[in-house]
C-alpha positions in Angstrom: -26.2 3.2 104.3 -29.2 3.3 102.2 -28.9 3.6 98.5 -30.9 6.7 99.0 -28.8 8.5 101.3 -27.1 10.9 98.7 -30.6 11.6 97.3 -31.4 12.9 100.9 -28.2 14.8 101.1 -29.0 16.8 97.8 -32.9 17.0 98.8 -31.6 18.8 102.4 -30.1 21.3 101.1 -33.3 22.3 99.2 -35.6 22.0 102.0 -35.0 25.2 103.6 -35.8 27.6 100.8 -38.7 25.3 99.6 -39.9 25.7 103.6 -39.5 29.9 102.9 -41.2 29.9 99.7 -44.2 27.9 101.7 -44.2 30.8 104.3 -44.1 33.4 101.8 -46.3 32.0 99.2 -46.9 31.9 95.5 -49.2 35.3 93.5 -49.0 35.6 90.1 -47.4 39.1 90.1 -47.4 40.4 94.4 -48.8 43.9 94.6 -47.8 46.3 92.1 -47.3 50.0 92.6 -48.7 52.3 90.3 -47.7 56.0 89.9 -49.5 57.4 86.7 -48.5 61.4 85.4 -51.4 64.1 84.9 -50.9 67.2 82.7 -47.1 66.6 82.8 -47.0 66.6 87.1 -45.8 63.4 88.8 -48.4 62.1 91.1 -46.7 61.9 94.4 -49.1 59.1 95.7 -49.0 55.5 94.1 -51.9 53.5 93.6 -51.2 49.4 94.9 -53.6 47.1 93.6 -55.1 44.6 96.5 -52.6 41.1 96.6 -54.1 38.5 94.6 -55.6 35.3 96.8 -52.6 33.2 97.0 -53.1 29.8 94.8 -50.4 26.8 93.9 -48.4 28.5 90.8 -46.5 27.3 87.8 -42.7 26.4 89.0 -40.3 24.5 86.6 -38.1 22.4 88.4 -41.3 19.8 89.2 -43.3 21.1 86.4 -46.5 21.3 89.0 -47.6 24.0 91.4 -46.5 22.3 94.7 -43.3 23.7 95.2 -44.7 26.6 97.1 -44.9 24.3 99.4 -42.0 22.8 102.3 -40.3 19.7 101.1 -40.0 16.6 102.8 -37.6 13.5 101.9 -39.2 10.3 100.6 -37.4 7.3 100.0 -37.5 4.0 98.5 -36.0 0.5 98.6 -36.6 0.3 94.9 -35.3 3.3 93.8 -31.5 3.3 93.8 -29.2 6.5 91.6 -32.0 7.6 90.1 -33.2 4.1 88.3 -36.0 2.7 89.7 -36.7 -1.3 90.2 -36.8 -3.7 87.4 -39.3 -5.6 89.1 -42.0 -2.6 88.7 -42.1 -3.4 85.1 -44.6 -5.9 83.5 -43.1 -9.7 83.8 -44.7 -12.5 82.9 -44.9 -13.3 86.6 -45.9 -10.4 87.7 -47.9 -8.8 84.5 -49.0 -5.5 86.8 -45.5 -5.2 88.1 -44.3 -4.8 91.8 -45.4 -2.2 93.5 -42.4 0.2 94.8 -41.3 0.9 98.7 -42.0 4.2 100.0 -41.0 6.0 103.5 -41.1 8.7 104.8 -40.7 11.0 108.1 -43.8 12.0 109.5 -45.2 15.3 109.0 -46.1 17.6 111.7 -49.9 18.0 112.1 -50.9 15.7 109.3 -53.7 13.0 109.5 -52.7 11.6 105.7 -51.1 11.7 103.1 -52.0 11.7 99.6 -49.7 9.8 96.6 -49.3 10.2 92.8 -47.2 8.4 90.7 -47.0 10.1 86.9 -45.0 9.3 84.1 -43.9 12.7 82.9 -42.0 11.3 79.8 -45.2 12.3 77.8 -44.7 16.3 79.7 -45.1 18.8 77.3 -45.6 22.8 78.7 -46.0 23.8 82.7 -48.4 22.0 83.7 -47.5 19.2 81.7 -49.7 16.4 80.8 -48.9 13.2 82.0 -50.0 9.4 82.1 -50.8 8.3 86.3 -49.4 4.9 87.5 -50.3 5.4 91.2 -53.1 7.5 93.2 -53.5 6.2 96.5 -55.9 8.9 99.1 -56.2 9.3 102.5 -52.8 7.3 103.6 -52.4 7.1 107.1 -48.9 5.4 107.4 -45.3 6.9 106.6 -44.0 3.7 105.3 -45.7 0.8 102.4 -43.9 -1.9 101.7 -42.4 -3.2 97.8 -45.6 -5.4 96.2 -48.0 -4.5 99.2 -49.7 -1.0 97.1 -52.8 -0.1 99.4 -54.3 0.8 96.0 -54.0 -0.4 92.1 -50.7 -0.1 90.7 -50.1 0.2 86.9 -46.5 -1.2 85.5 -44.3 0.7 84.4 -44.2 0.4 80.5 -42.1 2.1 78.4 -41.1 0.7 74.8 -39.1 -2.1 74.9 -35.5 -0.2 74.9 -37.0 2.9 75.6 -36.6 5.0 79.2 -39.1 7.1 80.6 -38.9 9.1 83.8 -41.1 8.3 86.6 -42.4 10.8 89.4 -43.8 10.4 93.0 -45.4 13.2 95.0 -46.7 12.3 98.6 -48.8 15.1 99.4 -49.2 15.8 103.8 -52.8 16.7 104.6 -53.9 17.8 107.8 -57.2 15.9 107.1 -58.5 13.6 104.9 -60.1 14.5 101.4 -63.8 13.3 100.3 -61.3 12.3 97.3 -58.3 12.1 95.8 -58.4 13.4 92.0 -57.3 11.0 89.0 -57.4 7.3 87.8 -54.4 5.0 87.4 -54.1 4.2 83.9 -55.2 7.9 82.3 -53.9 11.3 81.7 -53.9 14.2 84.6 -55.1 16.6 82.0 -55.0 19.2 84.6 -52.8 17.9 87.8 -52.8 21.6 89.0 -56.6 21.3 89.9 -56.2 17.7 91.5 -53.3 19.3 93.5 -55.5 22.5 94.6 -58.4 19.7 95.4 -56.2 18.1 98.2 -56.3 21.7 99.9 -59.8 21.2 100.9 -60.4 18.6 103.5 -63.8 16.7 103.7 -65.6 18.8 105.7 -64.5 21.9 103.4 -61.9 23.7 105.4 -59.3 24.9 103.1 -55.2 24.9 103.9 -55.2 21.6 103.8 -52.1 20.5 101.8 -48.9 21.2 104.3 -45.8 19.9 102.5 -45.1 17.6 99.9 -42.7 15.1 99.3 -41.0 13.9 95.8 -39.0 11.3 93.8 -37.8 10.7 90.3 -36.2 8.2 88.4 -35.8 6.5 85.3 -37.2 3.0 84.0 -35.9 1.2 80.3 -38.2 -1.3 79.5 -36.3 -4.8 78.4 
């Protein structure tokens, strides 16, 4: 059994009202009924105001504005009861670190995926801002391998004998992006906006993004 079987257990159980929130969607307030009084008389008809265009909103349990979307389970080989690898801190023989694992099932109707890794120690507020260790864009597989990253990845690098918390999202597209938002080694100022970028493919079709996938854990530096 994988060490990240109980993860997936906990994640299932999840995954059915993330997928309903994803049908329903996410407005600011829904449509509001209005019923004002004139000259002390009760107007019998109530004005609703026209539902807002429906956008990613503020959620807490991620901190980010994806939830409104389904969930899908990602795992990792170097990720085990919420601590993630030793190895994907700076060593002197490896001073970038090692890469992690990632898999994933494959999403129905998507041509890539999309991946952030954030360190969300520094989070302060919805949306929080972060530092990035990870953006890779326009992923075709389900599946990279620990030390293969398709794109530049950042050590983890807490204090020594301090733990920071560690976040991947892997983002399904139906088509590729012209690009994925952020730079390894800065601050998502606003990660809302790079989010609501993916949901624009290349050629400018929007509904892009169709689920998202995410894993946390902890890493003390030596």
């Amino acid at each position: 059994m994988k060490s990240t079987d109980l993860y997936k257990a906990m994640i299932a159980a999840g995954t059915a009202a993330s997928m309903l929130m994803g049908i329903a969607g996410c407005t600011s307030e829904g449509t509001v009924a209005a019923a004002e009084a004139v000259s002390g008389e009760s107007v019998a008809a109530a004005e609703v105001e026209e539902e807002p265009e429906q956008t990613l909103c503020e959620v807490e349990e991620f901190g980010y504005c994806i939830e409104s979307y389904p969930q899908f389970y990602v795992g990792s080989d170097s990720w085990e009861d919420g601590v993630w690898s030793d190895d994907m801190g700076a060593k002197p023989e490896h001073p970038t670190g090692i890469s992690p694992s990632l898999y994933w099932e494959p999403v129905e109707g998507a041509s890539c995926y999309a991946i952030y890794m954030l360190d969300s120690s520094h989070a302060e507020g919805i949306p929080p801002v972060n530092f990035i260790h990870w953006v890779i864009g326009n992923y075709e597989g389900t599946e990279i391998i620990a030390g293969e990253a398709p794109a530049f990845f950042l050590a983890l690098g807490p204090e020594a004998g301090r733990t920071h918390t560690y976040d991947i999202y892997v983002i399904a597209l139906a088509n590729p992006v012209e690009r994925v938002k952020g730079t390894t080694g800065g601050p998502p100022t606003n990660f809302n906006n790079f989010l609501l970028a993916l949901d624009t493919d290349v050629d400018g079709n929007t509904g892009n993004i169709l689920a998202f996938g995410f894993l946390r854990g902890k890493y003390k530096a030596d």
